[in-house]
N, C-alpha and C positions, 0 to 999 in steps of 0.2 A: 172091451169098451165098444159103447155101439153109439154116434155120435149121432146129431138130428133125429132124435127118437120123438114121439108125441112128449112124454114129459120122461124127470129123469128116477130111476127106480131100479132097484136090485132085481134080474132076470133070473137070477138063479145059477147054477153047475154049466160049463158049457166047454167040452172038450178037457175037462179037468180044473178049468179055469174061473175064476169068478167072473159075470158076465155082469155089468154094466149099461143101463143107457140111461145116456145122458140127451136131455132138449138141447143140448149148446151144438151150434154145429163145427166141426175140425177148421173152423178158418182164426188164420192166427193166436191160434194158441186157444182161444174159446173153449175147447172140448174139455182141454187139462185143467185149466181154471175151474170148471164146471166140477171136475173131477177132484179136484183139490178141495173143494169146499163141501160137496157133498159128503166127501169121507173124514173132513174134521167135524161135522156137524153129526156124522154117525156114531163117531167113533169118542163124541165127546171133548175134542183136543182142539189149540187154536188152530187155525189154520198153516202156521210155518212147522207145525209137527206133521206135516205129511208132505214127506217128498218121491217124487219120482225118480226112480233109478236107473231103469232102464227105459228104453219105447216110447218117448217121450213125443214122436211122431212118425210112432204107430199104433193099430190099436191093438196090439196086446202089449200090455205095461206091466212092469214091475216095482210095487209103489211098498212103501215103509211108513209106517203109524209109528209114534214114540208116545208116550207121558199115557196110554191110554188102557184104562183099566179093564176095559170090554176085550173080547179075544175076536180073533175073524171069523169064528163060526156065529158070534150073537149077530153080524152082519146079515146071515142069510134068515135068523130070524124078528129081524124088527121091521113094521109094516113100511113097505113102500110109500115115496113118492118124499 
């Protein structure tokens, strides 16, 4: 996750990991928010079906989709922004 980005969009593979950025910037919480909504909006699902599990304030996170019919690779193909 890459937080105060210009706007927020899938970056692509990054150390193995999926990279993130988000426009929200890491103060009080903002970034996860930001992060929580852009991945139920991706992934199709309300927003309480995506929670954080790990790294919650850091930015490498460990986050869980449920109800959601897409897999995490359709993530790196559907257009940014």
């Amino acid at each position: 996750m890459q937080p105060g980005a210009a706007r927020t969009a899938v970056a692509g593979l990054h150390g193995g990991r999926l990279k993130i950025r988000l426009a929200a910037r890491a103060v009080e919480g903002a970034a996860n928010v930001a992060l929580t909504e852009f991945l139920a909006a991706r992934f199709d699902v309300p927003k309480r079906e995506v929670a954080i599990l790990a790294g919650a304030h850091a930015r490498a996170k460990r986050v869980a989709v449920t109800g959601s019919r897409r897999g995490p690779e359709a993530l790196l193909a559907l257009p940014s922004g």
